[in-house]
Kinemage of the C-alpha trace (Angstrom):
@kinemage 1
@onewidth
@group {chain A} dominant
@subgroup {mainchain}
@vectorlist {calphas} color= white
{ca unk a 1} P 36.032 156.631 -34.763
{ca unk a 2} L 36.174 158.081 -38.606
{ca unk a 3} L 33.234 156.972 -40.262
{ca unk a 4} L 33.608 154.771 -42.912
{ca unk a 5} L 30.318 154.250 -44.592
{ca unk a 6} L 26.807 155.340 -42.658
{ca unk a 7} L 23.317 154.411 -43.415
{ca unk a 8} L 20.195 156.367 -42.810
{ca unk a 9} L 16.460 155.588 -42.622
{ca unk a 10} L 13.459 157.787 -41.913
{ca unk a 11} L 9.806 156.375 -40.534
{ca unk a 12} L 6.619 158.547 -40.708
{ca unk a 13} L 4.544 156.007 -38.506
{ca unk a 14} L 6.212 155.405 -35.701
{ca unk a 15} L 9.452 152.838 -36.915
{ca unk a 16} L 6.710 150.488 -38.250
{ca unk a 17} L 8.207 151.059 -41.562
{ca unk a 18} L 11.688 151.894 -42.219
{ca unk a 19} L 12.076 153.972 -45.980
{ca unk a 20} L 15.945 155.002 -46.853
{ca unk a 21} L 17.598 158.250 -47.319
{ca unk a 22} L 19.855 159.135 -49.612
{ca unk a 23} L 23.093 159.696 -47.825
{ca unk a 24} L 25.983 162.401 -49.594
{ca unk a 25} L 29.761 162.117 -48.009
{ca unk a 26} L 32.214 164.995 -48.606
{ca unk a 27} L 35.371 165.317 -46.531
{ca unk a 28} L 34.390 164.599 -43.554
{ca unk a 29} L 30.670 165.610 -43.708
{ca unk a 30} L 27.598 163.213 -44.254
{ca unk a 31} L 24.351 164.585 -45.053
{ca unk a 32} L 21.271 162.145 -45.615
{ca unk a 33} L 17.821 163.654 -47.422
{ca unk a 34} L 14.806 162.743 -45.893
{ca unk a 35} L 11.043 163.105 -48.032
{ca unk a 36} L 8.968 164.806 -45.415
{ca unk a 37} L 5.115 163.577 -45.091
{ca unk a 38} L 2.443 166.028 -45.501
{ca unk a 39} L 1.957 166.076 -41.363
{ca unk a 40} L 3.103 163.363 -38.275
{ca unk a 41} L 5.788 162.953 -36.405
{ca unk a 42} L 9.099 161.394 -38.036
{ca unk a 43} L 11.473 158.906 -36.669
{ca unk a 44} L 14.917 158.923 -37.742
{ca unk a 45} L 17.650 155.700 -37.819
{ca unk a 46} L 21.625 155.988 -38.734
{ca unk a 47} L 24.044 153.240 -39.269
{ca unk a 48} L 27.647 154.419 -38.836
{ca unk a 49} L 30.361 151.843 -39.854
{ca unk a 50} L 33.938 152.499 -39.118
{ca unk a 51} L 37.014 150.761 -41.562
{ca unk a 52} L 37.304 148.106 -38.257
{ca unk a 53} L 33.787 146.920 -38.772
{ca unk a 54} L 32.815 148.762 -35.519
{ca unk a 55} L 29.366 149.522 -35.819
{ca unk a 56} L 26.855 151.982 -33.957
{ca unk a 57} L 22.612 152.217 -34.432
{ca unk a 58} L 20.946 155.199 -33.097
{ca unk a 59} L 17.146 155.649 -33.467
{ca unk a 60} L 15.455 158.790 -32.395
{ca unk a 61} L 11.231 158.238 -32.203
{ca unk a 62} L 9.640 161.399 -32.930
{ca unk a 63} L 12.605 163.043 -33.603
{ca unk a 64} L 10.718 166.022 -34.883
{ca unk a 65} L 7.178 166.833 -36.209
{ca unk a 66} L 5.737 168.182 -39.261
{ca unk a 67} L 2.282 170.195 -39.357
């Protein structure tokens, strides 16, 4: 699957609240920005979208911890 357009979303309590990331595409790289909170654990959330509509959602809780 080549990636046609992806999403990303970061949560700093617990997936309650989604807030998106700014998402860069060059070649064949994607890199998404994410605002770090001053301490907590963060949860992270991509959308990957492929040019036949196939579509994958992967959320990691805790995915890694500031502080």
């Amino acid at each position: 699957m080549t990636a046609e357009s992806v999403r990303f979303w970061s949560s700093a309590d617990g997936g309650k609240t989604w807030k998106a990331a700014t998402v860069k595409h060059s070649g064949s790289t994607w890199q998404a920005s994410v605002h770090n909170p001053a301490s907590g654990a963060v949860a992270l959330r991509s959308e990957v979208t492929d040019a036949a509509g196939d579509r994958s959602v992967e959320t990691v809780y805790r995915a890694y911890a500031i502080g």
